[in-house]
MDAnalysis code that builds the backbone (N, CA, C; Angstrom):
import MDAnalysis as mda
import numpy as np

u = mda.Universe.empty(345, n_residues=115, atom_resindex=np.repeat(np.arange(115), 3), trajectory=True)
u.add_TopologyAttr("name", ["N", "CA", "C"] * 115)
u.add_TopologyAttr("resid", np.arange(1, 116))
u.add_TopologyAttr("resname", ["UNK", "UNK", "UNK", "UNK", "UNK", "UNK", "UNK", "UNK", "UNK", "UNK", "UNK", "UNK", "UNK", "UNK", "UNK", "UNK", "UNK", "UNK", "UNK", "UNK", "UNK", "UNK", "UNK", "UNK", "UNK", "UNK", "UNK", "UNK", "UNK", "UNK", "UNK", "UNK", "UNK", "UNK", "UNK", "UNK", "UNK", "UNK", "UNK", "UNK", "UNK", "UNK", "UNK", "UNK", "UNK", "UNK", "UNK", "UNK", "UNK", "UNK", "UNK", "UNK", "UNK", "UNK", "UNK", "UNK", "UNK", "UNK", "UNK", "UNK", "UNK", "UNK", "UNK", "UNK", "UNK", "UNK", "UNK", "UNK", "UNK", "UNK", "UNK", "UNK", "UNK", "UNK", "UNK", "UNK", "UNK", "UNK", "UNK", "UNK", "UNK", "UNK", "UNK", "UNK", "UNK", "UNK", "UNK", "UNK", "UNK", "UNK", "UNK", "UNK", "UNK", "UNK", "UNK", "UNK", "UNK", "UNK", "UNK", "UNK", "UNK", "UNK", "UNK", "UNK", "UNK", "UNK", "UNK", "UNK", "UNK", "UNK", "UNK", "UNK", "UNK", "UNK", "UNK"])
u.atoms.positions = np.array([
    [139.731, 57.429, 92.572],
    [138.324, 57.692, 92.850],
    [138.137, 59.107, 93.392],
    [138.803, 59.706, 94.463],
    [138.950, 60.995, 94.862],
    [138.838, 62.123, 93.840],
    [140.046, 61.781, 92.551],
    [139.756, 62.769, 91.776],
    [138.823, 62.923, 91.040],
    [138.359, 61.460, 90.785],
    [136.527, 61.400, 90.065],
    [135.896, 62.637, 90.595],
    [135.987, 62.260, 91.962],
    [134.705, 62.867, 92.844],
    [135.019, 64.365, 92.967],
    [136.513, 64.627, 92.621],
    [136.948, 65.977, 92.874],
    [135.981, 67.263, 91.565],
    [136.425, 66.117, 90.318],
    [136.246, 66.555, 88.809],
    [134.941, 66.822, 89.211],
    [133.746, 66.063, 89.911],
    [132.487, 65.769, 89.280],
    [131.982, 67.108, 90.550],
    [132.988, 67.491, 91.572],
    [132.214, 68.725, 92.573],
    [132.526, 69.662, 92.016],
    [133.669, 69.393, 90.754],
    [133.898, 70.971, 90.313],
    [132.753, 71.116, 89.112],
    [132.721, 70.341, 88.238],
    [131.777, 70.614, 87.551],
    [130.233, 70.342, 87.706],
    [129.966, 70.641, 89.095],
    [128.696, 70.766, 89.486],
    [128.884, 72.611, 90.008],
    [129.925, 72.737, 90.533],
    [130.240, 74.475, 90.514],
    [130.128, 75.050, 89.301],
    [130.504, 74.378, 88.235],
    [130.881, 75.493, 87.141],
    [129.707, 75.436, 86.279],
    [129.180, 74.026, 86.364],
    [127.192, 73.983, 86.019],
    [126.264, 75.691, 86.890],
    [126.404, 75.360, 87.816],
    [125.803, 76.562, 88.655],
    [126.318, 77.722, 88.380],
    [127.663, 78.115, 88.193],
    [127.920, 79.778, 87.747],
    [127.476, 79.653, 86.531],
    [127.744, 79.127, 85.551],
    [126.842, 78.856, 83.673],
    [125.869, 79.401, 84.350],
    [125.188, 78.735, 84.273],
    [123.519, 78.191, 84.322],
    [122.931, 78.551, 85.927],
    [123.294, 79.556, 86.339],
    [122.518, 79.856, 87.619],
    [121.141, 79.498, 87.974],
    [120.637, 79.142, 89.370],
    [119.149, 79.280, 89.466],
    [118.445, 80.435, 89.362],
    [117.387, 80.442, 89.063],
    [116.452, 81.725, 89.592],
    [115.827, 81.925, 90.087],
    [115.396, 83.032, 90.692],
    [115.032, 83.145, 92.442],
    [114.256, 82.337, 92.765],
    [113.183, 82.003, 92.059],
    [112.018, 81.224, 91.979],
    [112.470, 80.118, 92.193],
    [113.151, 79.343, 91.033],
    [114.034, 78.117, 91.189],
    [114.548, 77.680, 92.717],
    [114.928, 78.728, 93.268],
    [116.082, 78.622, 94.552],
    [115.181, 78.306, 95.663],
    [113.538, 79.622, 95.570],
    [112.735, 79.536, 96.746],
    [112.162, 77.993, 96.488],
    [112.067, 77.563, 95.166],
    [110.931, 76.440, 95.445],
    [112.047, 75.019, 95.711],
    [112.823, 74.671, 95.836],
    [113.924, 74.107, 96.199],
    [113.833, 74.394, 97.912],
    [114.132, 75.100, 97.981],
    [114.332, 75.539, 99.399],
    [112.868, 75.287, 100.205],
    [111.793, 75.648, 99.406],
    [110.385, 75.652, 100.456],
    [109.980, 74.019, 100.158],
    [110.692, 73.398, 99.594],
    [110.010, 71.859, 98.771],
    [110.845, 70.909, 100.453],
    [112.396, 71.595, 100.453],
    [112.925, 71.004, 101.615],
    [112.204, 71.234, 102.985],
    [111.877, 72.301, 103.227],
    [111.245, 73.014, 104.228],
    [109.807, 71.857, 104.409],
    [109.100, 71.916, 103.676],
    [108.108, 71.129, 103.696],
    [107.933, 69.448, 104.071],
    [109.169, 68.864, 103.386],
    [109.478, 67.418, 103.758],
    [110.034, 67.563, 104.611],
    [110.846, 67.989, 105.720],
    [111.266, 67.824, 106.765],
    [110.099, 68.075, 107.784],
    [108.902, 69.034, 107.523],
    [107.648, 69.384, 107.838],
    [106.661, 67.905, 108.350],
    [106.752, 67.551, 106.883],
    [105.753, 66.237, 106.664],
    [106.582, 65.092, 107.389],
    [107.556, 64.739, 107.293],
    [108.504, 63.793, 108.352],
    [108.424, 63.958, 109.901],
    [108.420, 64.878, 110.254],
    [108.136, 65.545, 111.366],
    [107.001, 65.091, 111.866],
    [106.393, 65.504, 111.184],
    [104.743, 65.516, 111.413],
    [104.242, 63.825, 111.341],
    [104.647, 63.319, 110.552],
    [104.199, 61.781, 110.236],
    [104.931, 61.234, 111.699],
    [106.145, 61.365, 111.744],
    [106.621, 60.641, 113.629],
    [105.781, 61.092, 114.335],
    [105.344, 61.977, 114.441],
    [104.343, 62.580, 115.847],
    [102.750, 62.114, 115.601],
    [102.570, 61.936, 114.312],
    [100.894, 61.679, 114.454],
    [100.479, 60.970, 115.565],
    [100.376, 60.066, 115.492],
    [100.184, 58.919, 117.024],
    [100.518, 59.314, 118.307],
    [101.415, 60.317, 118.770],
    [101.556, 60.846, 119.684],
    [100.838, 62.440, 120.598],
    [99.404, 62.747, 119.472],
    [98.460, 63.782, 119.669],
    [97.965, 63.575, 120.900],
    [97.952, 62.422, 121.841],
    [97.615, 62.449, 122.910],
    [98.532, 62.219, 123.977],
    [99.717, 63.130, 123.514],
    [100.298, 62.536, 124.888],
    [100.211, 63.651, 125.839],
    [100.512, 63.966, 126.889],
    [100.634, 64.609, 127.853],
    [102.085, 65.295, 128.427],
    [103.240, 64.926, 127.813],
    [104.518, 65.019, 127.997],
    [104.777, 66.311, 127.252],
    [104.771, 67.384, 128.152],
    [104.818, 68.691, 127.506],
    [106.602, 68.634, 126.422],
    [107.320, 67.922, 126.475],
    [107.569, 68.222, 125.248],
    [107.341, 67.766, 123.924],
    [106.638, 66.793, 123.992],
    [105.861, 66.135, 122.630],
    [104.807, 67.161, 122.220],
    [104.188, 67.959, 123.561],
    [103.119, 69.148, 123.323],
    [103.768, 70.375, 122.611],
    [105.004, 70.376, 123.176],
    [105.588, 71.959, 121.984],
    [106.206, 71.754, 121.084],
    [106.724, 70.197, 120.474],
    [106.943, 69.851, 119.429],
    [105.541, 69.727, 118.593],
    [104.834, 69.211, 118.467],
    [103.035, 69.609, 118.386],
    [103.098, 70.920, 118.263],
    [102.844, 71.865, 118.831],
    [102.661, 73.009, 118.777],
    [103.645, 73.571, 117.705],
    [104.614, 72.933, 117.546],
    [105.727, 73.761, 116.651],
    [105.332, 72.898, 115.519],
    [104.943, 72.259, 114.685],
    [104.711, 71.609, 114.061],
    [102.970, 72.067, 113.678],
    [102.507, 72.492, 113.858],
    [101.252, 73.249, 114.002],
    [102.020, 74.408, 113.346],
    [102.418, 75.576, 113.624],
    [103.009, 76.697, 113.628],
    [103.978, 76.859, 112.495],
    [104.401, 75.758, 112.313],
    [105.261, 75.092, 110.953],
    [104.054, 74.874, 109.740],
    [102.969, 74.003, 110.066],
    [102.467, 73.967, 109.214],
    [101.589, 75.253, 108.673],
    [101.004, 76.377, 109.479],
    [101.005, 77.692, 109.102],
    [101.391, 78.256, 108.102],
    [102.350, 78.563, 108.941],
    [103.603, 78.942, 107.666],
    [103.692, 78.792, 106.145],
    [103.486, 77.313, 106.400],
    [104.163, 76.778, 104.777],
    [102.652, 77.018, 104.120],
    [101.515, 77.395, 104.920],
    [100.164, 77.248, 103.969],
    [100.172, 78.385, 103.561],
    [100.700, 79.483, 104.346],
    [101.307, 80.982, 104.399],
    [101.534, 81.351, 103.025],
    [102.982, 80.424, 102.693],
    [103.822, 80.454, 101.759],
    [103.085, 79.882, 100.322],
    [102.210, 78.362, 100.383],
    [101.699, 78.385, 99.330],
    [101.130, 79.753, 98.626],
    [100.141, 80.257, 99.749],
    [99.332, 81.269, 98.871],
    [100.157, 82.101, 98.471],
    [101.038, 82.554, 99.138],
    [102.116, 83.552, 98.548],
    [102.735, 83.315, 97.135],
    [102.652, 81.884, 96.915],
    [103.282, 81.310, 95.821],
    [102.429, 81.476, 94.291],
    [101.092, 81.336, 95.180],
    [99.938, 81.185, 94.112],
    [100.087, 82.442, 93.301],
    [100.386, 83.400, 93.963],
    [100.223, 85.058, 93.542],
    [101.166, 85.170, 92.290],
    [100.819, 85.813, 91.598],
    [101.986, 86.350, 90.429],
    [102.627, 87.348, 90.308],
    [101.610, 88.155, 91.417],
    [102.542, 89.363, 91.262],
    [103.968, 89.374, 92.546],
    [104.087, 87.884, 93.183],
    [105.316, 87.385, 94.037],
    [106.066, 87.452, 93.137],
    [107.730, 88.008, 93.448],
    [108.604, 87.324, 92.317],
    [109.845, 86.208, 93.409],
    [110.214, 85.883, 93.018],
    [111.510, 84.766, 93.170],
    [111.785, 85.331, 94.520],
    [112.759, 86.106, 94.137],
    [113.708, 86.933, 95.336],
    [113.274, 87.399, 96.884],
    [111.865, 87.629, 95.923],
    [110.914, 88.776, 97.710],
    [110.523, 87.419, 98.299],
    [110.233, 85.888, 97.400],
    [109.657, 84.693, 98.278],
    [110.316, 84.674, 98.741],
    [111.652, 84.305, 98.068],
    [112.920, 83.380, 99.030],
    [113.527, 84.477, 100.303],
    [113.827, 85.255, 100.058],
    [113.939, 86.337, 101.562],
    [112.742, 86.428, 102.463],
    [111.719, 86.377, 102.092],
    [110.811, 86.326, 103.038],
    [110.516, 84.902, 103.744],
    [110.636, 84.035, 102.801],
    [110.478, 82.598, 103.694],
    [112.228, 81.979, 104.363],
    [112.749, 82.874, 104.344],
    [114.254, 83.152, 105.430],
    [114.083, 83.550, 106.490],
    [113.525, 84.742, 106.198],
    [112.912, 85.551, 107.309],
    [111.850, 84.977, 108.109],
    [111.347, 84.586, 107.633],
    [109.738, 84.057, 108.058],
    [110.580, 82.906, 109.256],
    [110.684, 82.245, 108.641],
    [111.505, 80.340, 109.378],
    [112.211, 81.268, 110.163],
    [113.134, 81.628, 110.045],
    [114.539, 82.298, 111.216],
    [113.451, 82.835, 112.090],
    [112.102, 83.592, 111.709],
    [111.463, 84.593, 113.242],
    [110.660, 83.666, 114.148],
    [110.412, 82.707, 113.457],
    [109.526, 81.268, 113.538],
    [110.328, 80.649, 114.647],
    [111.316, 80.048, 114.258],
    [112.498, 79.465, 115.173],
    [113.103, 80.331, 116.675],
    [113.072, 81.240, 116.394],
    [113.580, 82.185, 117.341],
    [112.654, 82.026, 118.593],
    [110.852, 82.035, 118.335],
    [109.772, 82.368, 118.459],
    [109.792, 80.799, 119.703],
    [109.961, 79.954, 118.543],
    [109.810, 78.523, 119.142],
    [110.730, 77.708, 119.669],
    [112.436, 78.201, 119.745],
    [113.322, 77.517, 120.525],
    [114.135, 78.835, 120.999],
    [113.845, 79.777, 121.720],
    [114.392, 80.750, 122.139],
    [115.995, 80.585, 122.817],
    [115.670, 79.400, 123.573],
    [116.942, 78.958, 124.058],
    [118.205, 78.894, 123.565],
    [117.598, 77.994, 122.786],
    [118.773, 78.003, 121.279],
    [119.115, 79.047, 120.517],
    [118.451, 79.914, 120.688],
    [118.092, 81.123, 119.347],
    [119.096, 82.138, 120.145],
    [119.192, 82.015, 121.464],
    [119.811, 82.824, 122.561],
    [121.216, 82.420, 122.731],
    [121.621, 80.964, 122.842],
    [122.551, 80.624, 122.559],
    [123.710, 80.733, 121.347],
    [122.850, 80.955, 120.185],
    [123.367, 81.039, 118.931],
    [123.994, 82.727, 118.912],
    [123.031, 83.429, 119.004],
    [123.427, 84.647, 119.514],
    [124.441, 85.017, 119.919],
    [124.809, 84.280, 121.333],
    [125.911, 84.470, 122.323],
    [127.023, 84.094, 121.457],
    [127.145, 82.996, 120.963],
    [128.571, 82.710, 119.922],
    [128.906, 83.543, 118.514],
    [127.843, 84.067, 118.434],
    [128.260, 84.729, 116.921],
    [128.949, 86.005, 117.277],
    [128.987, 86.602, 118.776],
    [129.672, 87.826, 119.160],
    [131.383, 87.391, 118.834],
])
């Protein structure tokens, strides 16, 4: 069974060098994930708009700030004169300054280990 599974990861590699994605391909993959983890997010917390427990409030707030973003990104998407490459680096960029913005702690921590 191992080597099944070995055969079937290699020729999911050698599918992808063939047949590469394109940028477009890659960003809308990538912003489709971005979004359902968004909407999951967001669906656990609905019912909880009234709480008072400041961290349900900056998860809220980040989830707000999240949803921005991605409305950000639609219109960006809508455009034609966007291509593939400038989306997908920019919605890298975008999320990574986003995150930084909204869990600093972490963002500070991560920092410290990559030295």
């Amino acid at each position: 069974m191992q080597k099944i599974v070995g055969h079937h990861t290699s020729t999911g590699y050698l599918e992808l060098e063939l047949n590469p994605k394109s940028d477009l391909e890659e960003f809308a993959e990538v912003f489709a994930g971005y979004k359902d983890l968004y909407l999951i997010h967001s669906a656990h917390y609905e019912d909880k708009k009234d709480s008072t427990d400041p961290m349900v409030q900056h998860v809220l707030y980040s989830l707000e700030q999240k949803g921005n973003l991605i409305a950000q990104f639609e219109n960006l998407k809508s455009r034609k004169s966007v291509n593939g490459e400038s989306l997908l680096e920019k919605v890298y960029e975008e999320t990574s300054k986003l995150n930084k913005e909204l869990y600093p702690d972490f963002s500070n921590q991560n920092n410290l280990n990559v030295k």
